[in-house]
N, C-alpha and C positions, 0 to 999 in steps of 0.2 A: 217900376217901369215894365219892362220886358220878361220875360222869364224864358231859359234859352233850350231846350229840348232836343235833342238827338237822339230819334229812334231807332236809325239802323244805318249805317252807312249808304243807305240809296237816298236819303232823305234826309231833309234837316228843317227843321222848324218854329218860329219861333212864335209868341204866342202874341199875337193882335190884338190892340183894344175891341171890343166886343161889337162897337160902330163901326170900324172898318172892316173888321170880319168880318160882317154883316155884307156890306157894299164891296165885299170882294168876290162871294159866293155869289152875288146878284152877277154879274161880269164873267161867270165860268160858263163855258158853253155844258151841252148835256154830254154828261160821259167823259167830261174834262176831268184829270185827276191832280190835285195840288202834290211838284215833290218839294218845291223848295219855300219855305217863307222866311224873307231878313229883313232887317232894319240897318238902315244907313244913317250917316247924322252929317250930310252935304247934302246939298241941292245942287244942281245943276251950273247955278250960277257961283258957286263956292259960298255960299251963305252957310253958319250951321241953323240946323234945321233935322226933320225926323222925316225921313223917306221911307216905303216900302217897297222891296221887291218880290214879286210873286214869278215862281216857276212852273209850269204847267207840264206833262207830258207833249204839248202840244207850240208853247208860246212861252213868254214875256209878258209880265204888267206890270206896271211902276204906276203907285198911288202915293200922294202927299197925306201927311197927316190927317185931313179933312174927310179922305178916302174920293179925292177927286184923281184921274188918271194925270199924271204927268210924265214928263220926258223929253227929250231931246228928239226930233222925228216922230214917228209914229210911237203912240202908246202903249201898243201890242207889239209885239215884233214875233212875228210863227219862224218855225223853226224850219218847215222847207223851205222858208228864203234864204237860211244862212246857210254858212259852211263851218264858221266854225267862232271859238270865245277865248277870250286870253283877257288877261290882266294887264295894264300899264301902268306903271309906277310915274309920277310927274313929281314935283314940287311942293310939296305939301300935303297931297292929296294924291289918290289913286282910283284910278274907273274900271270900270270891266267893257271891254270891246266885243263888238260880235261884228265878225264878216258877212257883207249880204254883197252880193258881185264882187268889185274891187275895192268897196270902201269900208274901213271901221265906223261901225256906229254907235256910238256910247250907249252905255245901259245905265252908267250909272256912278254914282263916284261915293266916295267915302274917305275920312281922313287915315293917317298912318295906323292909326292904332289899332282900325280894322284890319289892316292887310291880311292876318293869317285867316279870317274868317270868309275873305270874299275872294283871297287864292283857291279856297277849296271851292270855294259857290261857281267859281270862275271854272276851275276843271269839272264839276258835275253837268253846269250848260254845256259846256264842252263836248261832252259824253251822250247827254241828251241832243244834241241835234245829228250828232253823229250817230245813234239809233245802238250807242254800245252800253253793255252795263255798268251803271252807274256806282261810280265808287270816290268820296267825297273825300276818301283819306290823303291819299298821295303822300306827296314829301316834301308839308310845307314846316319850313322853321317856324318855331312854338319861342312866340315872344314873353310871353307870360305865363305865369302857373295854373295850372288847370283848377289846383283845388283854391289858393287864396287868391288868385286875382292878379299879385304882383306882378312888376316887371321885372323878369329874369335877368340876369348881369348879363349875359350875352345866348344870343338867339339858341334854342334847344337846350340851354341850362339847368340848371337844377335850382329849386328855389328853396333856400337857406333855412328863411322860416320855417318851414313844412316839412324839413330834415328832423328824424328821430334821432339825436346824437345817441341814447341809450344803446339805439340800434348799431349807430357807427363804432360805437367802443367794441361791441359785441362782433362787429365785424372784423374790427382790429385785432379782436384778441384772437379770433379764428385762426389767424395765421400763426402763433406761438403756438395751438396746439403740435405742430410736429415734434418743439421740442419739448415736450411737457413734464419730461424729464429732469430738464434744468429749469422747468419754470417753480415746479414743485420745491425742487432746492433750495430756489432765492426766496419761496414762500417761507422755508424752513428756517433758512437761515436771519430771517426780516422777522421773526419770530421771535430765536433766538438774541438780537440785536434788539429788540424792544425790552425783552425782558431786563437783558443787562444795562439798560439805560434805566430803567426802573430804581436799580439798587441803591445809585449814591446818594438820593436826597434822603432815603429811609435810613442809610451808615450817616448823612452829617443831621440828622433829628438826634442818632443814639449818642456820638459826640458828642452834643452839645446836651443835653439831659443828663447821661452818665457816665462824663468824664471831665466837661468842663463845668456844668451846672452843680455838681458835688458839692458838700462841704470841705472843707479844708481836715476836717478830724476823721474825712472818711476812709484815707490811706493812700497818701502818694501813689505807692508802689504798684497797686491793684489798679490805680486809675492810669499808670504809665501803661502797665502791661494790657491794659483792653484799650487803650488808645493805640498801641503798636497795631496790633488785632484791627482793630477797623480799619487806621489807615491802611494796613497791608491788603485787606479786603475792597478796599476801595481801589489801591493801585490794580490790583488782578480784574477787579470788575472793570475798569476804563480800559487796561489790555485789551480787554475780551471784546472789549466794545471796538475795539479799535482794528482788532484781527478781524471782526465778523463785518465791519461797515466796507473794507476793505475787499475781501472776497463777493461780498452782497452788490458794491457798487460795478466788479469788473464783472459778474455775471449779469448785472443788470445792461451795461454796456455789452457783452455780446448778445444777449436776448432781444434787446433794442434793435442791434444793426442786423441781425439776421432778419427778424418781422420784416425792416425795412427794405434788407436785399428782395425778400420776397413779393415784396408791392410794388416794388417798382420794377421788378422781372416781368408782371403781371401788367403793369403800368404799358414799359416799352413795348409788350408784346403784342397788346391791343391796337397801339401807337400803328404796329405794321402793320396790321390788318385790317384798322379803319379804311370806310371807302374815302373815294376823292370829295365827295360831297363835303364830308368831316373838313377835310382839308381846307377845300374852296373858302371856307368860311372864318377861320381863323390863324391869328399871329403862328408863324415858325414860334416866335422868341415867348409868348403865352404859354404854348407847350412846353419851353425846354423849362420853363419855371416852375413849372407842376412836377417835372423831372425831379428837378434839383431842391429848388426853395420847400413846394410843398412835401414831399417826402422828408426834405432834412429837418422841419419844422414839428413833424411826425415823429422823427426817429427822438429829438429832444425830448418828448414829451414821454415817450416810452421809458428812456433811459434815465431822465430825471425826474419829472412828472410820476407814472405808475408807482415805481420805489418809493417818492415820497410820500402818496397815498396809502400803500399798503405799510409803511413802518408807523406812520402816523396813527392810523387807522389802530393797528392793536395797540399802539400805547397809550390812546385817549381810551381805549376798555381800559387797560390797564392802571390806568391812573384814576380816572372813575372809582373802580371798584375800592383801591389804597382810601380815596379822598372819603370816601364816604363810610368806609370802616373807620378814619380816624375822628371826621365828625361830620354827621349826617348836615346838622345845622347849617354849618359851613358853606357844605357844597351846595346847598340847594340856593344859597346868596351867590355863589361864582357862578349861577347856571345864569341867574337872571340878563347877562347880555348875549348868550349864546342863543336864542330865538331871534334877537334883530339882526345877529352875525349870520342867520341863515334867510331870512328875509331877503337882508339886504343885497346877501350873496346871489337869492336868488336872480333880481332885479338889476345889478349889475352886471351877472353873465348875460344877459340876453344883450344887454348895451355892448359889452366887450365884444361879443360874439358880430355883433352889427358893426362894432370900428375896425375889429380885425378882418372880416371880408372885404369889409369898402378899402380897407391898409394891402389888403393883397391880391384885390384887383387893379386896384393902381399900379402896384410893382409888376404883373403882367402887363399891362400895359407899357409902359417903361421897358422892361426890358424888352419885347416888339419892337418897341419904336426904334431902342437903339440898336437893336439887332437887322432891321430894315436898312438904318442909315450906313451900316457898316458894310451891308452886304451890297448896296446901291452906291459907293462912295464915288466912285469914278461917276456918274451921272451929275452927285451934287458937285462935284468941282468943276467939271464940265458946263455947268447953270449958271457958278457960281451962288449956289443959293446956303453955302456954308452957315448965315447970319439966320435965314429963315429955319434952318434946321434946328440950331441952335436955338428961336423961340420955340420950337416945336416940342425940345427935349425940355427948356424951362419952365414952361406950362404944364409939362405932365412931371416933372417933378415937383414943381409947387404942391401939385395935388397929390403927392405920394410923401413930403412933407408934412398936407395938412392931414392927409390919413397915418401917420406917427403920431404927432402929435396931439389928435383926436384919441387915438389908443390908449397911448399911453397916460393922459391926460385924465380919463376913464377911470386907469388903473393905477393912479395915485390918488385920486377922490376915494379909492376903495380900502385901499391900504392906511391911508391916514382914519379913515372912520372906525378899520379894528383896530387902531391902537385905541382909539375914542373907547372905546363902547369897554376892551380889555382892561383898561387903565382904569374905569369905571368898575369894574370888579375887583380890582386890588383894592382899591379904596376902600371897600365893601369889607375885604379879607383883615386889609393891617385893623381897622376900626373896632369891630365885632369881635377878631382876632385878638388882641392888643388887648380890649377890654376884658378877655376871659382868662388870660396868663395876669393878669392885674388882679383878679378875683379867685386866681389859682384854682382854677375850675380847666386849666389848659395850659400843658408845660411849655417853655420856649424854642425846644427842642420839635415839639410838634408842630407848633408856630409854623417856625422856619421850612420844617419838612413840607408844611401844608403849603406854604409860598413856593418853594420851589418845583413841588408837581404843580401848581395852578399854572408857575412858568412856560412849565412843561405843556401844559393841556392848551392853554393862551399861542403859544409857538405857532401851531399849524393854521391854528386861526389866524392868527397873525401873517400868515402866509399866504393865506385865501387868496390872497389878491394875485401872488406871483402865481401861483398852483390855477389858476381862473386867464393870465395871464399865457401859461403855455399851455391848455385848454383850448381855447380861445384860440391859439395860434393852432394847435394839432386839427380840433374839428375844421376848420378856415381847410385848412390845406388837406384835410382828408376827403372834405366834400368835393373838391376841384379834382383829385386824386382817383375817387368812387368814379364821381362821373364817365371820366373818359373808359376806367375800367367797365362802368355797367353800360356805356356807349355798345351797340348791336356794330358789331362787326363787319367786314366786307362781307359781301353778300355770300353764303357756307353753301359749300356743298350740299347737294340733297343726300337722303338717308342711303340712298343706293345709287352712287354718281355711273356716268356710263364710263369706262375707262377707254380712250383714245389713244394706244400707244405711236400709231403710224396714221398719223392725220394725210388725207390726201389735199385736202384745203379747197372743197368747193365750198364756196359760201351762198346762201341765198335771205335777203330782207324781205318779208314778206308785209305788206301793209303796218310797216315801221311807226311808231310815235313814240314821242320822249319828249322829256321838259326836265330841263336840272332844277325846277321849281314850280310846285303846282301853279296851273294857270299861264306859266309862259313858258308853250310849247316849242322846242326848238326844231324838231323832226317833223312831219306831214306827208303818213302817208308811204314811206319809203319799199320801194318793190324794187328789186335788184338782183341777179344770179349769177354766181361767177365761178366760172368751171374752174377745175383745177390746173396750175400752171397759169391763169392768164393775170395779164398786168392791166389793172383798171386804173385810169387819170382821172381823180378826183378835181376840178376845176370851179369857180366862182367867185363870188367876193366875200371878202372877211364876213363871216358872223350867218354864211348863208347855209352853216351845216357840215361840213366838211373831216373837220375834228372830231366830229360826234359819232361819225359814223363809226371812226376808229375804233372812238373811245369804247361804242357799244362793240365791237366787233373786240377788243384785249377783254372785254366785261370789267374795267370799270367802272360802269355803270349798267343796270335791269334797264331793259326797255319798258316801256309805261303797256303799251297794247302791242298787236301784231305778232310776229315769228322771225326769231332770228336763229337759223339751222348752220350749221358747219357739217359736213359729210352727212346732209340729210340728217342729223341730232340735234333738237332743242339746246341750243347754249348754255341754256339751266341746268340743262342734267348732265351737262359733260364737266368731269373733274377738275377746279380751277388749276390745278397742278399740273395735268395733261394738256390744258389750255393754251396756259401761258408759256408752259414750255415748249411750244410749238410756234409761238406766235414770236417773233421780232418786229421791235419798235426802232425807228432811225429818227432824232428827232435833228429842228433844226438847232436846239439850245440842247444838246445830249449832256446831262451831270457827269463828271469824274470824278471818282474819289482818290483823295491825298493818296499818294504812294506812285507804285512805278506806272510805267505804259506795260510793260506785261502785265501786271497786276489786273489796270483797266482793263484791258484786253480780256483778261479768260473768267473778269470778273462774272459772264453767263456760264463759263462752264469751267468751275474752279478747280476740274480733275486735269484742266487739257495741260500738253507738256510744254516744253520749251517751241520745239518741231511745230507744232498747232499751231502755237503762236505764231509765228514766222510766215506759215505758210499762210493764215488769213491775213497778217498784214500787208504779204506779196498780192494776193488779191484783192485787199482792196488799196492798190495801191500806197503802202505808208511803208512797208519795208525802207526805200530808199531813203526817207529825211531821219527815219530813226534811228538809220546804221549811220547815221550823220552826225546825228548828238554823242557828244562824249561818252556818256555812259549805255550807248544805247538802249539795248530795253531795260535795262535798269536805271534809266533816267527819270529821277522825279519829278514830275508834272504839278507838285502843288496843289492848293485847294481847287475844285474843281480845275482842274488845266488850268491855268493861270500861265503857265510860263508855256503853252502851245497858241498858235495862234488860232483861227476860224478854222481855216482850211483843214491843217492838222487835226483839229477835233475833230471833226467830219469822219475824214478816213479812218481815226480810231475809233470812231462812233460802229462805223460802217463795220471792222474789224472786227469789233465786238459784235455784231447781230451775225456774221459770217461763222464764228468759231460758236456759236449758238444754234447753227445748224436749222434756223426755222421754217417749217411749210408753207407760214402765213406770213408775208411783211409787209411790215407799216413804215413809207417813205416819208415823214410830215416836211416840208421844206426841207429837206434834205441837202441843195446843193444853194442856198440862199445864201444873199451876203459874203460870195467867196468873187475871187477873180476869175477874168477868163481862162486862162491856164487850169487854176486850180479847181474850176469845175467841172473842165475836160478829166484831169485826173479822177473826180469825185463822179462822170458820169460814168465811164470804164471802169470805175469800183462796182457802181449802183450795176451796172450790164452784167457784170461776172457776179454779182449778189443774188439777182431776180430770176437767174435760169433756175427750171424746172420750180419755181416757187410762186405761189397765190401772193399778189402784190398790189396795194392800194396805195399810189404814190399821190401825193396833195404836194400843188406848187403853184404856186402867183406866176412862174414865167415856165409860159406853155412851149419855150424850147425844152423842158427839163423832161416834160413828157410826151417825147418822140416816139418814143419806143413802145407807148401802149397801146394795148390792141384795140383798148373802147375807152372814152370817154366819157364819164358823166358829168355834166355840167348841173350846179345848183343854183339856187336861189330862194329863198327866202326857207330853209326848210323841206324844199323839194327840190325833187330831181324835173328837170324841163329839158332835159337831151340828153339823149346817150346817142353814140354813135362813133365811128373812126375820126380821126383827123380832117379827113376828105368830107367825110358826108356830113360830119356836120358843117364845116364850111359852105358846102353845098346849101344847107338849111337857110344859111343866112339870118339866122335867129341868135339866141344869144351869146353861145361860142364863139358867133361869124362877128358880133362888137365888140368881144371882149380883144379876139386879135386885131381888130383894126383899133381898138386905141391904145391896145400894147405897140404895134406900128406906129402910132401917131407919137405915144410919148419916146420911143424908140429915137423915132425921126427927130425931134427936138431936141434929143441927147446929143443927136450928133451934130445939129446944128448950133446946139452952145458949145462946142468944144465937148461933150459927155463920149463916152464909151457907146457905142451902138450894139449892137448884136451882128457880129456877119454871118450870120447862119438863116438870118431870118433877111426871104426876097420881101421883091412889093407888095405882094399879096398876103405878106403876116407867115406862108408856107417857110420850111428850111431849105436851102438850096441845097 
């Protein structure tokens, strides 16, 4: 078909039937230059079908396979008619939009599978009409493997297949170097412990040859006293065995859990410092499994797994070399099923390997699900949708069921075939064997000794299956384990950060853009300056930008283009450490953690004293309900607050950004969802919080920001007013509708019997 080319990130290309490239070159103007060429497999009307899309420095062209121009509208679409390209995700199917005045005009559609290809096509048009450099990479999640094609288990994954497990062992083991000391020992001692397992089949060959095999006139006496003799050498040899398996297995058990303290140190540490993007995209309860299951699946295979390999490992040398000093013959018969035992082995792991991924992606899922339900409970009972939850947990257990019993299923097909193939070698041994002790060409002594190391050698094989079994389970969980470690971090300081110890908090957005996903831009454009000390009211309707701004303004999140300065320095280059510590966040859903209200309270500054405490509670109002509780500030508040209501959270929210001392604060809803009273309380917190402090409050009910000096109002990703109270009213644009149907719905509260607002006159103003 196609063949897909990427020569530089300003470009991308793919390659044309040689007729349509023809008839595409005919249609470029002089001096026109091709950056983008794609192939779509939708038409217009959702039929599938092969489209092309061409990009010019200049335009649009969409050609059908035929190499006739098609499209929705005009078939060219230039680029100084537009403003700008985004992606829309529909029902099956997805297009690319370009703004020309106030309307999207399709460019073009394609099904799901393209998405990641035409998010990026979708931010390079984007770029391209905007006259900026074109950069096609962005930050789209990678549905499939770059190198074989697959579908990755979940968006930005790692694809299984394509995993060098040699590499992943190799990684594993990296981390026992610290202790290489004790890993040397258990080497030593797994050594020793082979060797002494070696001995009792060679002491019950000599028994049986020259002490029970004897004549009767060869001398009682002589055959008691060497039978004493061996068996005493056999008891001390099984000792030995028994002292060294013993020491071998408790060092192999701390060698295990220390690697594994070490991965998952490395694990949770990553865990903090991934950005929100990471987050945005997947299960809380996915992660805590990669925690727990996949490390502890890891740690097994270390602590049982490794030991059994490396004991195994020198005692089939060792038994080897015995088998075949006692007869060559022999062993080359017991060899004959050990190539299909490796065959088969190998043909199996890659099977195992596939049920145990699909076995522990489903258990990720499952525990999400039921980690969601637990943390939402109050909603499902509230629904009453208990029964639907309940299909919801049945159905992803079925499939966590049929991924067991796919596994395991596997892994008794495998296990029953070495006994097949092992048992075929014995038969080999008593036969040949049996025949040459009959012909006295072979004593019965060496016989038995020969059987019981083939037992021996047979063992591990025999075991393949479980050894392939927690294999299978360790690489499953080391890959999900890797991943999040070799995940790129929140965005790092640069090599030489600027350090901000005394931020004065002017802020300024210079020609802003952002997209939490390539192709759908959420910012546009943003220009904003905000001296130090002033309090800005973020205002508009959900989803029109507001969040974002923040979000970019804590970092976050990089902004895509433009300049985002605090005290005149690039946000880039100023040290996330100095940042953040400068910055306070007040949300209207603030987390608590299990323990006390002092604990939340000084949990931003874990040096401050009893006094500190105290005195940010008195400002921001919570002093008084907490000298109310029993235990006062030592009263436990439970999984996040549980046992505080709204309001209370609030003020301790606010308490906490207060004894955090910050230049910069972030209001998000802040006094939402509380009562009249209680938000009187929460705005005389908010008053005695924002003095002398850079303060960006965002609130649905534009009494909450009274007090700011400027408003900006948004909409759609831009900013379409700034101004006081007064003057944008004055405007009568879209500040001046948003108050008049906050009045209007106002007025309706009070006329169903609702709460009204008395602060707010007829005019939307506070009296």
């Amino acid at each position: 078909m196609t063949e897909t080319t990427t020569e530089t990130t300003t470009t991308y290309k793919e390659r044309m039937p040689d007729a349509l490239a023809d008839r595409c070159r005919e249609a470029l103007r002089e001096g026109e230059s091709v950056r983008i060429v794609a192939a779509t497999d939708l038409t217009e009307d959702l039929r599938f079908e092969e489209r092309w899309l061409v990009v010019t420095d200049q335009r649009l062209l969409r050609f059908d396979s035929n190499g006739a121009v098609t499209g929705n509208g005009d078939a060219s679409i230039e680029f100084s008619d537009a403003r700008s390209a985004a992606v829309e995700e529909l029902v099956g199917s997805g297009r690319i939009n370009v703004v020309i005045g106030n309307e999207d005009v399709e460019v073009i559609r394609y099904t799901p599978s393209q998405r990641t290809k035409f998010a990026r096509i979708a931010r390079g048009i984007d770029q391209l009409i905007k006259d900026d450099p074109v950069d096609m990479q962005g930050d789209v999640d990678k549905t499939r493997c770059d190198r074989c094609g697959r579908l990755l288990p979940e968006p930005n994954g790692i694809c299984s297949a394509c995993t060098n497990r040699f590499a992943m062992m190799q990684r594993i083991a990296r981390y026992a170097l610290p202790f290489k000391g004790k890993l040397a020992l258990m080497v030593f001692l797994s050594l020793l412990f082979s060797l002494a397992e070696l001995g009792p089949p060679y002491i019950m060959g000599q028994i049986i040859d020259d002490v029970l095999d004897v004549p009767a006139d060869g001398g009682s006496g002589d055959r008691f006293s060497f039978l004493y003799l061996l068996v005493a050498a056999y008891a001390v040899i099984r000792l030995m065995s028994f002292v060294l398996e013993i020491f071998k297995d408790r060092l192999s058990v701390w060698l295990g859990g220390r690697v594994i303290v070490s991965v998952r140190e490395d694990l949770y540490e990553n865990l903090s410092r991934l950005n929100m993007k990471f987050y945005n995209k997947r299960q809380v309860g996915s992660l805590i499994s990669r925690v727990s299951n996949d490390t502890e699946s890891m740690m097994w295979f270390l602590v049982d797994g490794v030991p059994y390999i490396l004991t195994n490992l020198l005692l089939v040398v060792g038994i080897l070399v015995l088998l075949f000093v006692t007869s060559w013959q022999l062993t080359l018969l017991v060899l004959i099923p050990i190539p299909l035992l490796v065959i088969g082995g190998g043909y199996f792991w890659v099977r195992l390997i596939r049920a145990f991924r699909t076995k522990y992606y489903r258990w990720g899922k499952l525990v999400g699900m039921a980690g969601e339900m637990l943390s939402s409970v109050r909603v499902v009972k509230t629904f009453v949708q208990e029964k639907r939850e309940m299909r919801r947990f049945r159905s992803s257990n079925e499939g966590v069921f049929r991924g067991d019993y796919e596994s395991e299923k596997e892994a008794a097909v495998f296990f029953s075939t070495v006994s097949m193939l092992t048992s075929s070698g014995m038969i080999l041994v008593w036969y040949y064997g049996g025949a040459a002790v009959i012909d006295e060409s072979f004593t019965t002594g060496a016989l038995i000794m020969f059987i019981a190391y083939l037992w021996m050698l047979y063992e591990p094989l025999r075991w393949f299956g479980e050894l392939n079994t927690w294999s299978s389970r360790a690489m499953s969980g080391a890959e999900k384990v890797f991943e999040i470690v070799d995940t790129p971090a929140e965005t790092e300081d640069r090599d030489d950060p600027v350090q901000i110890n005394d931020m004065k908090g002017e802020v300024e957005f210079s020609d802003v853009n952002f997209a939490y996903e390539a192709g759908k831009p959420v910012l546009h454009d943003i220009n904003l300056h905000v001296q130090p000390g002033e309090m800005i009211g973020l205002v508009g309707k959900s989803g029109s930008g507001k969040t974002t701004m923040t979000n970019l303004l804590c970092r976050f999140y990089d902004i895509d283009d433009g300049g985002l300065m605090i005290d005149g320095v690039p946000i880039r280059d100023i040290a996330l450490k100095d940042l953040r510590r400068q910055i306070g966040v007040v949300l209207q859903d603030s987390y608590f953690f299990s323990g006390s209200i002092a604990e939340n309270i000084r949990y931003s500054s874990p040096e401050a004293t009893l006094e500190q405490i105290m005195r940010a509670a008195r400002t921001a109002n919570a002093h008084d309900f907490i000298c109310a509780k029993p235990d006062g500030y030592d009263t436990q508040i439970g999984e996040n607050g549980k046992e505080l209501s709204g309001g209370e959270k609030q003020r301790i929210a606010i308490a906490r950004a207060i004894i955090h001392d910050p230049r910069i604060l972030v209001l998000d809803e802040a006094t939402s969802s509380v009562d009249t009273h209680t938000e009187k309380l929460i705005q005389e917190a908010i008053a005695n919080l924002v003095k002398g402090r850079t303060t960006f409050a965002i609130a649905h009910r534009l009494s909450t920001l009274r007090r700011a000096d400027r408003l900006v109002v948004m909409d759609a990703g831009k900013i379409v007013e700034t101004g006081t109270h007064a003057e944008l009213l004055d405007m009568k644009g879209h500040f001046y509708r948003m108050v008049e149907t906050q009045r209007a719905s106002t007025a309706v509260m009070a006329v169903g019997g609702g709460k009204s607002d008395p602060n707010l006159g007829a005019n939307g103003h506070r009296s």
